[in-house]
BAFI-3210 file (N, C-alpha, C; in Angstrom, 3 decimals, decimal comma, padded with zeros to 6 digits):
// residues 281
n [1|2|3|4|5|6|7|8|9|10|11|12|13|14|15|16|17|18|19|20|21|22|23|24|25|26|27|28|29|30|31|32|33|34|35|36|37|38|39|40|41|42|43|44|45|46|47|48|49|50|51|52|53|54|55|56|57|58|59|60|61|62|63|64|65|66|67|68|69|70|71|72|73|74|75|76|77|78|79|80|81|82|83|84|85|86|87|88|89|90|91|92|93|94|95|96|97|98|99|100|101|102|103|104|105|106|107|108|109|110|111|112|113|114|115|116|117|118|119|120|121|122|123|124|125|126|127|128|129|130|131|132|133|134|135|136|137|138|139|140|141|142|143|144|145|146|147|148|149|150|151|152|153|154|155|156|157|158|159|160|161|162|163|164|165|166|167|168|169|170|171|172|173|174|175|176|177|178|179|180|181|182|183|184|185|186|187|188|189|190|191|192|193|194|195|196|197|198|199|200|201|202|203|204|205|206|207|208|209|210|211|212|213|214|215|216|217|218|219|220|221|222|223|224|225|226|227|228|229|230|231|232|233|234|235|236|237|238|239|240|241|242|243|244|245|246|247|248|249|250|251|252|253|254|255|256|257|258|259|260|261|262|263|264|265|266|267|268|269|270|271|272|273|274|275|276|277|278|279|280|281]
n.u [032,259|029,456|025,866|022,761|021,897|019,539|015,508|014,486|012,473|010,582|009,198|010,282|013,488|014,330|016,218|014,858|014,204|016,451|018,295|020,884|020,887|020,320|022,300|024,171|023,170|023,525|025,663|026,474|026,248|027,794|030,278|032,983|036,259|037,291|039,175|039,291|038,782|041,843|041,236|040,712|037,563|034,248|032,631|029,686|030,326|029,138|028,764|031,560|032,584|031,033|031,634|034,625|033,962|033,311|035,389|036,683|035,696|035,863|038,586|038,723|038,517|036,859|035,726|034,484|033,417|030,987|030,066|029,317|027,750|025,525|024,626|023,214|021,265|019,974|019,334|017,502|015,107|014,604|013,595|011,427|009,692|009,259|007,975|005,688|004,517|003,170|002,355|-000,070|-001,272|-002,115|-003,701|-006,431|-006,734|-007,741|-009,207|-011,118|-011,574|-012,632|-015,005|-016,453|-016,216|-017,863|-020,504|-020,725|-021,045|-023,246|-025,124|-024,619|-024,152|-021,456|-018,115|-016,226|-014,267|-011,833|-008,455|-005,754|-007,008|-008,821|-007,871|-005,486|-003,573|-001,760|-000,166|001,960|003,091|005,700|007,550|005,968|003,783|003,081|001,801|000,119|-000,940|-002,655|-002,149|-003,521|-005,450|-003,845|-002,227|-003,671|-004,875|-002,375|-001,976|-004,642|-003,390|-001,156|-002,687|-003,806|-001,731|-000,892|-003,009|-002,780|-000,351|-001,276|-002,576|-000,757|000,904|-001,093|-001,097|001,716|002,075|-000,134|001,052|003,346|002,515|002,328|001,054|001,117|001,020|003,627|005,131|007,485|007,062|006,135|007,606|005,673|003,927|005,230|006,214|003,479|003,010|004,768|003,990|002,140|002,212|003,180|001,104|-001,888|-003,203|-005,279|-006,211|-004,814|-004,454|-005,440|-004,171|-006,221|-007,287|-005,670|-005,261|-007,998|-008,221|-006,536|-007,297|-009,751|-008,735|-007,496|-009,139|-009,888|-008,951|-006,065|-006,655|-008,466|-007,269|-004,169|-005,668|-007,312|-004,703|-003,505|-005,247|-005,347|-002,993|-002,991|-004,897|-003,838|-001,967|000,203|001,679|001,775|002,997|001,009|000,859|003,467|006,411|007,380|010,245|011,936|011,087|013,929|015,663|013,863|013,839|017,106|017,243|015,939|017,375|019,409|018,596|018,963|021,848|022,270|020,651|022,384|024,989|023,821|023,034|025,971|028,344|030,429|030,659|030,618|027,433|028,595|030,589|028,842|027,031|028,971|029,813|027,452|026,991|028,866|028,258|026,465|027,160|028,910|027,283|025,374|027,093|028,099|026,054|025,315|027,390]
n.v [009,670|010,082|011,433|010,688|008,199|007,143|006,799|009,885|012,502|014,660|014,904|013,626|013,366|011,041|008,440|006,293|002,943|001,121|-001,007|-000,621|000,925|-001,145|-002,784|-001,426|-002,211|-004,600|-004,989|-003,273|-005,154|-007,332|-009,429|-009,178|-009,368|-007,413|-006,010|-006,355|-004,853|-005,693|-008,426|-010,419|-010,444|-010,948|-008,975|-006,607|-004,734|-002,757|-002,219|-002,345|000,390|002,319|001,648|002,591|005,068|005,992|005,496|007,268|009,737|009,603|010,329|012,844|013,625|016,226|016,386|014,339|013,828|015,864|013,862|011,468|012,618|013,570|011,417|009,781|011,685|011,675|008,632|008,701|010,461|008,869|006,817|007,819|008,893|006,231|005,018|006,871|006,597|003,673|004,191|006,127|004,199|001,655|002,847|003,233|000,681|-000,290|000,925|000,480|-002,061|-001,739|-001,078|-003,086|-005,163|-003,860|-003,720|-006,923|-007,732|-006,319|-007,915|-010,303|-010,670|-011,600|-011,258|-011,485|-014,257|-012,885|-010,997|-008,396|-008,220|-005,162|-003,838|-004,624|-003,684|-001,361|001,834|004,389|007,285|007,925|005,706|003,739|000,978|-001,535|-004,826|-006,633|-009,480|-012,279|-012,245|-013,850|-017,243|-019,627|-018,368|-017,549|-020,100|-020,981|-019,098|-019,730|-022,065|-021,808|-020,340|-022,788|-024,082|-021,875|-022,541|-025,135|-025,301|-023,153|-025,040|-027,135|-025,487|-025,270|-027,697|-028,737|-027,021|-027,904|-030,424|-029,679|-028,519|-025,748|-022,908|-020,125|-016,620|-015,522|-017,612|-019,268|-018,983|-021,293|-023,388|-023,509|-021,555|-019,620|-019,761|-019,666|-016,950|-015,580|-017,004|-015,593|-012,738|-013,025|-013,261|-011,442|-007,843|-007,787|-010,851|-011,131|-012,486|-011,150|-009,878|-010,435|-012,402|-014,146|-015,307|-015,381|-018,006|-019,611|-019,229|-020,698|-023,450|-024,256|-024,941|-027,539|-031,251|-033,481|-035,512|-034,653|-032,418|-033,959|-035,201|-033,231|-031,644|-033,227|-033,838|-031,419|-030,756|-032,666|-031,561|-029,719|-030,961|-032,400|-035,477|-036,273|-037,394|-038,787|-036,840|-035,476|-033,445|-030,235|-028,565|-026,125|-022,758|-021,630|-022,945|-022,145|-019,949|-019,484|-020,880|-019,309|-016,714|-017,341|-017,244|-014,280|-014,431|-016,427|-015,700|-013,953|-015,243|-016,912|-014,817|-013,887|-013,422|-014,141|-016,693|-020,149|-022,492|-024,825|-024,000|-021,820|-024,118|-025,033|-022,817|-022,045|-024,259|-024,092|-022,101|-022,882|-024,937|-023,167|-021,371|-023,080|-024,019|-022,424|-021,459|-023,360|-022,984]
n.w [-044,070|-046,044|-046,660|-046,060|-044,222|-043,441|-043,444|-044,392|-041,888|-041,278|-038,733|-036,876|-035,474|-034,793|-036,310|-038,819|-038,899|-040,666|-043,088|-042,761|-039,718|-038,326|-039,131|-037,459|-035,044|-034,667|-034,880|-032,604|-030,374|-030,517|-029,130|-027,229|-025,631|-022,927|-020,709|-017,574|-014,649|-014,388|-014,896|-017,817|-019,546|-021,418|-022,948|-024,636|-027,636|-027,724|-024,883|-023,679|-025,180|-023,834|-021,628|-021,550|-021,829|-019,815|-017,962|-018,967|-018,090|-015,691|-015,294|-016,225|-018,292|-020,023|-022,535|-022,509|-020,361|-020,903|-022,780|-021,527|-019,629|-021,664|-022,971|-020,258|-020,104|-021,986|-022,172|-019,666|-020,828|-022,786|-021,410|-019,541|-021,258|-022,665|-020,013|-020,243|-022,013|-021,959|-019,170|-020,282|-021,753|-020,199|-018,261|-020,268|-020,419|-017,712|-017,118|-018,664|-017,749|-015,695|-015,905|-017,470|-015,382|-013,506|-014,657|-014,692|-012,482|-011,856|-013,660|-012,704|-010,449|-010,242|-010,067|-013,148|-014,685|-016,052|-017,359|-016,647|-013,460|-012,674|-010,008|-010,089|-011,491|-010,756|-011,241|-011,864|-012,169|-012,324|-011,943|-013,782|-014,519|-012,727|-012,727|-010,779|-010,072|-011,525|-015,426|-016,869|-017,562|-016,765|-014,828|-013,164|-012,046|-010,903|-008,548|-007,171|-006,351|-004,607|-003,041|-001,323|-000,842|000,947|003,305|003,633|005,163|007,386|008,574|009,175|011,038|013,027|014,044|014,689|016,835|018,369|018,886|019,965|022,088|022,404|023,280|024,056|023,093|023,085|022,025|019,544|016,396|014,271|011,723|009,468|010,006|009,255|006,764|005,581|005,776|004,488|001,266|001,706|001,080|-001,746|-003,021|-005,360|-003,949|-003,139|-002,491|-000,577|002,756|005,970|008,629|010,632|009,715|009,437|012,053|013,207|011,969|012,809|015,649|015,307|014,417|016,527|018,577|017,564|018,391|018,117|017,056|014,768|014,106|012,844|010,848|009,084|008,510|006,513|004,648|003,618|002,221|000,852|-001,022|-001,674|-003,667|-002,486|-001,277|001,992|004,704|007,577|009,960|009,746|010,167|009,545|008,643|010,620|011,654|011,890|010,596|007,673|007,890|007,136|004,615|003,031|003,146|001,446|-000,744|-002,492|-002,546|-003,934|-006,345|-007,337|-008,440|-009,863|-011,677|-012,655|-015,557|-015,796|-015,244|-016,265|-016,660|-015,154|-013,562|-012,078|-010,617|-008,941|-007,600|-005,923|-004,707|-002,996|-001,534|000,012|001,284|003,169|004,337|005,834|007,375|008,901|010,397|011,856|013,798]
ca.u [031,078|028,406|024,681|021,568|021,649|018,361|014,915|013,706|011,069|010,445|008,806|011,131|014,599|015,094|016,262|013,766|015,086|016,392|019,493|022,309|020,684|020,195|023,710|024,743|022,378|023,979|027,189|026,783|025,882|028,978|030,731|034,459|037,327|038,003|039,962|037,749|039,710|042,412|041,221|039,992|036,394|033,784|031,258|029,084|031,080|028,642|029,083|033,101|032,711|030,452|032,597|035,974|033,558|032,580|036,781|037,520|035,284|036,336|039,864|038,971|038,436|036,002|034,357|033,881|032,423|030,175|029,208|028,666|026,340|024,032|023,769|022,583|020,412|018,919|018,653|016,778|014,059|013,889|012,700|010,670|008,936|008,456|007,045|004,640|003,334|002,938|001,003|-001,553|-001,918|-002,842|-004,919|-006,730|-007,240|-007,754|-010,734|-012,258|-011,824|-013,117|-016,400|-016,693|-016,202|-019,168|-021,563|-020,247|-021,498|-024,700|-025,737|-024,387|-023,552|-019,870|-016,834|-015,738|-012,543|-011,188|-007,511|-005,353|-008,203|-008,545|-007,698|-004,516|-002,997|-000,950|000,017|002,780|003,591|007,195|008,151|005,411|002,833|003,056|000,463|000,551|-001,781|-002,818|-002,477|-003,607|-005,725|-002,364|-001,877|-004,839|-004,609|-001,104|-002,317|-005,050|-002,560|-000,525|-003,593|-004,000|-000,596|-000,848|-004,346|-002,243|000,875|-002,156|-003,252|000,306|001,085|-002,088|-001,045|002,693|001,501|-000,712|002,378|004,483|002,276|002,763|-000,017|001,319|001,480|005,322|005,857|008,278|006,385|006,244|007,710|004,328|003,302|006,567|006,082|002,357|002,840|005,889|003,796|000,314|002,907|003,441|-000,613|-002,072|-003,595|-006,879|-006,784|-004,104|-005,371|-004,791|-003,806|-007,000|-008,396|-004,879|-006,051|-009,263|-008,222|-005,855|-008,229|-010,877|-008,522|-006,823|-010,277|-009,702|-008,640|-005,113|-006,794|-008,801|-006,001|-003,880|-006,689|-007,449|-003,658|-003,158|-005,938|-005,047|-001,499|-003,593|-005,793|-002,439|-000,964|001,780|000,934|002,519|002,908|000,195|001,822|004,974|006,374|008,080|011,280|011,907|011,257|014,747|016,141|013,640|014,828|018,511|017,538|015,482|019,063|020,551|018,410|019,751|023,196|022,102|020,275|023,566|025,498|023,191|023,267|027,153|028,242|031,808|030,913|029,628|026,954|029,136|031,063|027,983|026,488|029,908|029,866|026,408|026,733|029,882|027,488|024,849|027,493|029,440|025,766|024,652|027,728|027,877|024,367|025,288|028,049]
ca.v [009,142|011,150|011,318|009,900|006,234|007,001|007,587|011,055|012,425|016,037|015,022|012,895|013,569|009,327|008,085|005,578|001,626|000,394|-002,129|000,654|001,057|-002,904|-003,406|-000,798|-002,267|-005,957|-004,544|-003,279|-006,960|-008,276|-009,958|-009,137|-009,729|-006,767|-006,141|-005,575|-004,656|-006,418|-009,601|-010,111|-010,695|-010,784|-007,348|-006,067|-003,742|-001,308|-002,498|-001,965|001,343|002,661|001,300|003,187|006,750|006,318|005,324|008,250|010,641|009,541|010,547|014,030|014,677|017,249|015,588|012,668|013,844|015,698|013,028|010,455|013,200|013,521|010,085|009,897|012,433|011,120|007,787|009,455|011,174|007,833|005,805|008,654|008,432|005,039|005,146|008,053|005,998|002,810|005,075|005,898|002,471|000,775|003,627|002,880|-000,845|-000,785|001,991|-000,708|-003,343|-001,249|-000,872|-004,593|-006,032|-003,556|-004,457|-008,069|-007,762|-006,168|-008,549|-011,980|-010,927|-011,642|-010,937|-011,908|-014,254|-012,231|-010,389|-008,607|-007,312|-004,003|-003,614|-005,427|-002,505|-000,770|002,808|005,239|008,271|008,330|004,000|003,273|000,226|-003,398|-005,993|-007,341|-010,216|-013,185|-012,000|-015,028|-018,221|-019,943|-017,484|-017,495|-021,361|-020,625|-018,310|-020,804|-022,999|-021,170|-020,345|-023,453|-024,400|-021,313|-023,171|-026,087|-024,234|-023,043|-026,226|-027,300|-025,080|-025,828|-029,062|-028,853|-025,815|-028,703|-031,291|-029,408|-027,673|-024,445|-022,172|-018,766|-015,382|-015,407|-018,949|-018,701|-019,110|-022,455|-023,251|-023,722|-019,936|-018,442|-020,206|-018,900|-015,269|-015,309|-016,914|-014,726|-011,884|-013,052|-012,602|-009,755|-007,891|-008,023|-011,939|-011,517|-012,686|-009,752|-010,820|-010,962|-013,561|-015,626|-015,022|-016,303|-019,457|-020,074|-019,646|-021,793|-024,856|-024,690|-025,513|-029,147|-032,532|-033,484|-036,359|-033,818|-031,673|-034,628|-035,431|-031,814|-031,200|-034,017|-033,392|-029,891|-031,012|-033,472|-030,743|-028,882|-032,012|-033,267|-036,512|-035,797|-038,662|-037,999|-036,565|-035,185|-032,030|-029,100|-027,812|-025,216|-021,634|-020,902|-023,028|-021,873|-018,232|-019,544|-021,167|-017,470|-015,798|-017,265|-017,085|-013,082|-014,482|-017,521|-015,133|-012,917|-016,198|-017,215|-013,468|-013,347|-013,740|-014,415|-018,207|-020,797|-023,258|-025,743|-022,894|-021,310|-024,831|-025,343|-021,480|-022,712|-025,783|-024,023|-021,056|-023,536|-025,508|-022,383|-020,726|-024,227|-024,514|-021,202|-021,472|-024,520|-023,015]
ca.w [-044,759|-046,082|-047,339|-045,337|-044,203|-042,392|-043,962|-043,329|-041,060|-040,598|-037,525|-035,764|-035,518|-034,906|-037,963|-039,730|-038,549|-041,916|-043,135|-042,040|-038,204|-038,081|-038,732|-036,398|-033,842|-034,748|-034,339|-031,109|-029,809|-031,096|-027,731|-027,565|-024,693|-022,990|-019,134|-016,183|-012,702|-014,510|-015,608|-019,065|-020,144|-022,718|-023,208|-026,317|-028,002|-027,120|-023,538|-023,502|-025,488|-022,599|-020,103|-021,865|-022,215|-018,414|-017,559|-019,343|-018,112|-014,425|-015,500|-016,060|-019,562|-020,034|-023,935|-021,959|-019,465|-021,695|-023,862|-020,820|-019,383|-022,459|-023,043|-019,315|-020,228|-023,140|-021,597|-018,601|-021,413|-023,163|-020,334|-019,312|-022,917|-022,680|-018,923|-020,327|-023,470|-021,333|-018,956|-021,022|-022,545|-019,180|-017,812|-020,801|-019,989|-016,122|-017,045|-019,240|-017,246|-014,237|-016,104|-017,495|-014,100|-012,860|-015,799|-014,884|-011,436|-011,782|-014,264|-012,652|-008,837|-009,310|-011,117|-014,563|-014,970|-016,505|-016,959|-015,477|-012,087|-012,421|-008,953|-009,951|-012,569|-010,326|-012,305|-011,167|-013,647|-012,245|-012,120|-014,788|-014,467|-012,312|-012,585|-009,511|-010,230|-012,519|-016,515|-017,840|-016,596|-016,222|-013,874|-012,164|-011,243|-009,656|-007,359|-006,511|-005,692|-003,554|-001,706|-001,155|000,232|002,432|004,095|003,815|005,817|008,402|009,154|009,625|012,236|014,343|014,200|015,283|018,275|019,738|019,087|020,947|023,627|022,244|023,204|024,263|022,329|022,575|021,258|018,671|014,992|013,501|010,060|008,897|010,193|008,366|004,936|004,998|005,350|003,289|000,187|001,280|000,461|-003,297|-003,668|-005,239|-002,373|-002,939|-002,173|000,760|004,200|006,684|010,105|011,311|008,633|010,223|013,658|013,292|011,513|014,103|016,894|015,001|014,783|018,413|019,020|017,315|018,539|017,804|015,470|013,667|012,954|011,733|009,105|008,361|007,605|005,867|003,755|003,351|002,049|-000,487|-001,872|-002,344|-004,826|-002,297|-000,354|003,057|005,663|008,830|011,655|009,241|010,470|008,453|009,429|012,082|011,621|011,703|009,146|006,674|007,125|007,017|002,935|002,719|003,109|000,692|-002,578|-003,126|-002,798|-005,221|-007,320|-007,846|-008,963|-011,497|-012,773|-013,314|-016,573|-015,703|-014,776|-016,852|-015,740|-013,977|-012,576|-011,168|-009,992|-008,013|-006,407|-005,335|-003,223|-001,867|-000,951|000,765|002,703|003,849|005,066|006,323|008,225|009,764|010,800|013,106|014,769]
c.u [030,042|027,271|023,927|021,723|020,438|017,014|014,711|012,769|011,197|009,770|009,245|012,287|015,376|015,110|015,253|014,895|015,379|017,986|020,655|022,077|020,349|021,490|024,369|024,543|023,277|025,204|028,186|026,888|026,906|029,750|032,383|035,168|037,980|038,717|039,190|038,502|040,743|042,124|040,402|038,572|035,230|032,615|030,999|030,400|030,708|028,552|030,794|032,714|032,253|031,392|033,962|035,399|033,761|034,494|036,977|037,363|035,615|037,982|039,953|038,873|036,952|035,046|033,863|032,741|031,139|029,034|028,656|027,306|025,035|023,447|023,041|021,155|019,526|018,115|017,530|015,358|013,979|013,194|011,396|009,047|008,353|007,307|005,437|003,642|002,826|001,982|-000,570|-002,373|-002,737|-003,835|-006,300|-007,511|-007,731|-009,207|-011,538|-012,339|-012,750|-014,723|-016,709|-016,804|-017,509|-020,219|-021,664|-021,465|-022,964|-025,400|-026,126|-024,209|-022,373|-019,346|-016,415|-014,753|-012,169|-009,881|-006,791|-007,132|-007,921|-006,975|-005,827|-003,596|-003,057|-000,489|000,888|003,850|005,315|008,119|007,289|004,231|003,565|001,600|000,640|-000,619|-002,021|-003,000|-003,154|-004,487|-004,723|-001,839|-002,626|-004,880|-003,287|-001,472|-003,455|-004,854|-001,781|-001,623|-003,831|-002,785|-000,489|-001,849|-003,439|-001,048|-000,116|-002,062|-002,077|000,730|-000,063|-001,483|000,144|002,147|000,824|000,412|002,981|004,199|002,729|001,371|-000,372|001,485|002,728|006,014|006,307|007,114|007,143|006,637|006,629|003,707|003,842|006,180|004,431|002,295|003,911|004,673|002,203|000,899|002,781|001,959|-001,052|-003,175|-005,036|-007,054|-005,479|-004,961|-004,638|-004,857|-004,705|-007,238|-006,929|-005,414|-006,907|-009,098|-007,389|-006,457|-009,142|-010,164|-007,923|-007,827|-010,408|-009,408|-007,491|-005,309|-007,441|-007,448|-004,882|-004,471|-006,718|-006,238|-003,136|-003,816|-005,721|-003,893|-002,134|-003,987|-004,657|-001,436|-000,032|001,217|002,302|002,042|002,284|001,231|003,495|005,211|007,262|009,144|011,303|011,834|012,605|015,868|015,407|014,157|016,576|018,441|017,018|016,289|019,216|020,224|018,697|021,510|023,358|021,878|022,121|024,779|025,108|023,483|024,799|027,941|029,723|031,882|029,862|028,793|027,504|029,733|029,898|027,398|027,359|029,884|028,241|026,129|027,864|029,133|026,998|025,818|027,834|028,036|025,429|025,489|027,966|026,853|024,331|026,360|027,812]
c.v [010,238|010,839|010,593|008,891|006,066|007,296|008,913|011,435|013,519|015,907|014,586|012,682|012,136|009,193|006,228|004,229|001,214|-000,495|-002,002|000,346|-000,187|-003,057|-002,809|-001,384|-004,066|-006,172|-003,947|-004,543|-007,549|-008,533|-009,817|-008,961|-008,509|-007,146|-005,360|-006,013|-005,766|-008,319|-009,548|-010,914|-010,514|-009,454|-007,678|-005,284|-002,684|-001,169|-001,582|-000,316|002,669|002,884|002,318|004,790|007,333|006,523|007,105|009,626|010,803|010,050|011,573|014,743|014,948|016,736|014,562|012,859|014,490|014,933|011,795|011,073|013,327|012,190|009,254|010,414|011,942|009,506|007,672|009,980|010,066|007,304|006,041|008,493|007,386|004,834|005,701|007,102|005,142|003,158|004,983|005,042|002,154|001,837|003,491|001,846|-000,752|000,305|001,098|-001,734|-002,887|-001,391|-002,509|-005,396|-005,479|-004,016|-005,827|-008,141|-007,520|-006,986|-010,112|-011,882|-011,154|-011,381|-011,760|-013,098|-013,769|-011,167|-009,159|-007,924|-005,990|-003,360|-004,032|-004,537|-001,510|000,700|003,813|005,928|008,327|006,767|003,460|002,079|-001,627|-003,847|-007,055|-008,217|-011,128|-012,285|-012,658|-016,164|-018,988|-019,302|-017,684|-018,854|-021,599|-019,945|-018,979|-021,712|-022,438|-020,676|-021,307|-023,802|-023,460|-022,300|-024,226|-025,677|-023,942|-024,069|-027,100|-026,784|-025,182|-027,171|-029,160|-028,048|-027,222|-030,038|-030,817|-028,689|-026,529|-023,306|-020,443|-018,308|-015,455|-016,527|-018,517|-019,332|-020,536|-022,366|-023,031|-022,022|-018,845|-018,679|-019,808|-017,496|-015,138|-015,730|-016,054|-013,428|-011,630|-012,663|-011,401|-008,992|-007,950|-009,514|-011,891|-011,891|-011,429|-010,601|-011,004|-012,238|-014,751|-015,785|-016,112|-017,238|-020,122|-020,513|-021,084|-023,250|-025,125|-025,528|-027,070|-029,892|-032,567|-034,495|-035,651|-033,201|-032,801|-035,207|-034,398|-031,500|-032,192|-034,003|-032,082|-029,874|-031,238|-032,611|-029,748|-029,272|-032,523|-034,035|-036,393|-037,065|-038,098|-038,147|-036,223|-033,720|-031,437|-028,222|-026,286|-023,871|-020,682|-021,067|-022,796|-020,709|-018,116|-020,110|-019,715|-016,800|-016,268|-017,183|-015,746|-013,396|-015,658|-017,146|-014,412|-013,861|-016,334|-015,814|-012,817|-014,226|-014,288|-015,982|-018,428|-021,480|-024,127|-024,744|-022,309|-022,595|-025,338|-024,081|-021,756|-023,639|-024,864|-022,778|-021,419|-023,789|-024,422|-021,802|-021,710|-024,117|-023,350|-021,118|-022,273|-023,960|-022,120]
c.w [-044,835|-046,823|-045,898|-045,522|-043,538|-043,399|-043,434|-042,796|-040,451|-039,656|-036,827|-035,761|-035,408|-036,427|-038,376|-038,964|-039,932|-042,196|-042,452|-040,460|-037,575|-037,885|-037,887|-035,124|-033,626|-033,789|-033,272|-030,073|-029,799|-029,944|-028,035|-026,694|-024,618|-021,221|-018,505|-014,955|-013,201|-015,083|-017,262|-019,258|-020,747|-022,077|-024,564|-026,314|-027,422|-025,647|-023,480|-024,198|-024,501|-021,671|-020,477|-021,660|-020,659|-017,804|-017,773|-018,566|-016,570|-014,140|-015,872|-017,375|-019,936|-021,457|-023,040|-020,888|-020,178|-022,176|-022,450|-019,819|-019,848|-022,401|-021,837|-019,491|-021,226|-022,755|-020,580|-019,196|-021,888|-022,649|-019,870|-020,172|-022,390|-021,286|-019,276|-020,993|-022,497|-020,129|-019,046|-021,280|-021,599|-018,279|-018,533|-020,385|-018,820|-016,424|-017,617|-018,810|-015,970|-014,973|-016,961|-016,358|-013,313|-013,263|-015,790|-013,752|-011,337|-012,880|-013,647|-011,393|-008,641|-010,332|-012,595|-014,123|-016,152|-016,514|-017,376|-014,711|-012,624|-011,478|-008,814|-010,715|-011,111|-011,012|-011,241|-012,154|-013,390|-012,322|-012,899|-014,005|-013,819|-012,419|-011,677|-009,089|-011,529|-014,269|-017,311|-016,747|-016,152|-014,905|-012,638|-011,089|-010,456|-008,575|-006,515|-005,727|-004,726|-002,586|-000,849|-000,164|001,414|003,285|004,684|005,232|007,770|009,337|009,717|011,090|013,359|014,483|014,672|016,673|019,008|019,712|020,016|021,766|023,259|022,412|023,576|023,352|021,723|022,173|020,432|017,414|014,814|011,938|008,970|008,838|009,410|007,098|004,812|004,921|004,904|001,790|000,439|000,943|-000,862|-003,508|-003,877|-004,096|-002,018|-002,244|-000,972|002,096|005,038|008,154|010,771|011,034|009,330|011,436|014,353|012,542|012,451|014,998|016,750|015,421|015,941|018,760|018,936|018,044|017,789|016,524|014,791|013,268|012,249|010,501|008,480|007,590|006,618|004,375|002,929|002,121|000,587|-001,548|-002,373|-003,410|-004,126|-001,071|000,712|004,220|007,321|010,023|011,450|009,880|009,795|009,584|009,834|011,818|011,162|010,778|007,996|006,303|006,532|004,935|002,454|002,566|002,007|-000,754|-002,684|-003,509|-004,256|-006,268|-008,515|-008,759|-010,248|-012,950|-013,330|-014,344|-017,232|-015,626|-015,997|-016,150|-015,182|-013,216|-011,177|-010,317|-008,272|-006,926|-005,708|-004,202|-002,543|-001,023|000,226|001,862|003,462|004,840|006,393|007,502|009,331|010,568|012,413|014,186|015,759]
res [x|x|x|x|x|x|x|x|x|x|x|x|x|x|x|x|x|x|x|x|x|x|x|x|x|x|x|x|x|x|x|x|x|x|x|x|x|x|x|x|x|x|x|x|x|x|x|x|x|x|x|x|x|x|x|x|x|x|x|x|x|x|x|x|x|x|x|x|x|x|x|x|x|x|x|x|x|x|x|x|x|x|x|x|x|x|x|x|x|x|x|x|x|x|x|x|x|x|x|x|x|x|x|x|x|x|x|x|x|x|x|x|x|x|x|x|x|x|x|x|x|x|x|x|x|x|x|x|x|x|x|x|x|x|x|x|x|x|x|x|x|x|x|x|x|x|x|x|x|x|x|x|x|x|x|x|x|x|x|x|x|x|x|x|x|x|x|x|x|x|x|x|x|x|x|x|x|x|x|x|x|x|x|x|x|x|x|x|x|x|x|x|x|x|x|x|x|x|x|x|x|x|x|x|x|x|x|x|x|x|x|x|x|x|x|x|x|x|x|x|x|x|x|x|x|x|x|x|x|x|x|x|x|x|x|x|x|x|x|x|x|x|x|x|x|x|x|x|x|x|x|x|x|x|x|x|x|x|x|x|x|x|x|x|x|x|x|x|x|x|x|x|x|x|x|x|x|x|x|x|x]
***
């Protein structure tokens, strides 16, 4: 085949996107039944074609290896690219938000709502940009909420600790203590509590009455949306870490493309019981 299927562009050696590099791009997509470690199943084309360059090139032939090097290589400067542009962009933004949120402050005494925080644009010229914080008010009222259930979580564990006479250092952590600094984790860090700020909420409610703290946590629960029966307690420290195990192995299920959804729902429960049952013995 010959002639230009691309527009041209003495400045950019990519060829222009037009009907030709659509259908190429279509035509890579196209899902087709090949053999993987012996069994057969579905890839892009441009998946399997990959997969045969990489076979090949493991088998010693010298084009292959070649060509599976550049396109390493080129993939390696693309990403790069994109990292770079993306970069800029949000350095951009997080500088104008840095000076809106000051102008915010000295006008009104407090912060904007407004998104993402500054403080929350993350930037790293070599892994690119996280926003490790609310984008959106949608956002914002989630993280509200999860504050909330941590408090909630708090108030929990004061309240089992004086249930069960637990008042030493080396008591083992309450379910309630685990599931709050697991979700004050997910927060961006500006609104994390730091182990003092647990500390001293701890200390404060030891201080309580066993009927205050069943109102307080009960209440706590309420203001969190889930009506919780006074004097309920939350399972044990060590079966929460035992369901904690197993969402990477759950995750990896969902993500293989070999099962359908009943398939995956069935490798699932057989996951849980096998875990569950191990756990007990």
């Amino acid at each position: 085949m010959s002639g230009n299927n691309g527009d041209n562009n003495s400045d950019d050696d990519t060829p222009a996107m037009n009907a030709f590099w659509e259908l190429v791009e279509a035509l890579g997509k196209t899902r087709v039944t090949i053999l993987k470690d012996g069994q057969p199943t579905e890839a892009s084309i441009e998946s399997a074609v990959l997969q045969r360059l990489a076979a090949s090139a493991l088998n010693g032939s010298v084009q292959s290896i070649r060509q599976f090097n550049e396109l390493q290589r080129m993939a390696a400067e693309n990403k790069q690219r994109d990292i770079n542009s993306s970069v800029t962009q949000w350095r951009a933004i997080r500088l104008a938000q840095r000076e809106r949120f000051t102008n915010h402050i000295k006008k009104h005494g407090c912060e904007p709502l407004d998104f993402p925080h500054p403080d929350d644009i993350w930037i790293d010229d070599r892994t690119g940009v996280r926003i490790r914080g609310p984008l959106d008010y949608d956002d914002y009222i989630a993280m509200r909420h999860t504050q909330r259930i941590i408090d909630a979580c708090l108030w929990q564990d004061a309240l089992e600790r004086r249930m069960n006479g637990l008042h030493r250092e080396d008591d083992p952590p309450s379910g309630g203590l685990l599931l709050a600094e697991l979700l004050n984790q997910t927060l961006p860090r500006r609104e994390q509590l730091r182990g003092g700020d647990i500390v001293f909420r701890m200390m404060r409610r030891e201080a309580l009455s066993k009927r205050q703290l069943l109102t307080k946590a009960r209440q706590a629960w309420l203001d969190a949306g889930y009506i919780i029966k006074r004097g309920a307690t939350l399972r044990s420290s060590c079966y929460i870490l035992r369901i904690l195990r197993m969402i990477p192995d759950a995750k990896r299920i969902c993500d293989t493309d070999d099962l359908d959804e009943e398939e995956q729902l069935l490798a699932l429960q057989a996951m849980i019981r096998q875990r569950m049952a191990s756990a007990t013995e």
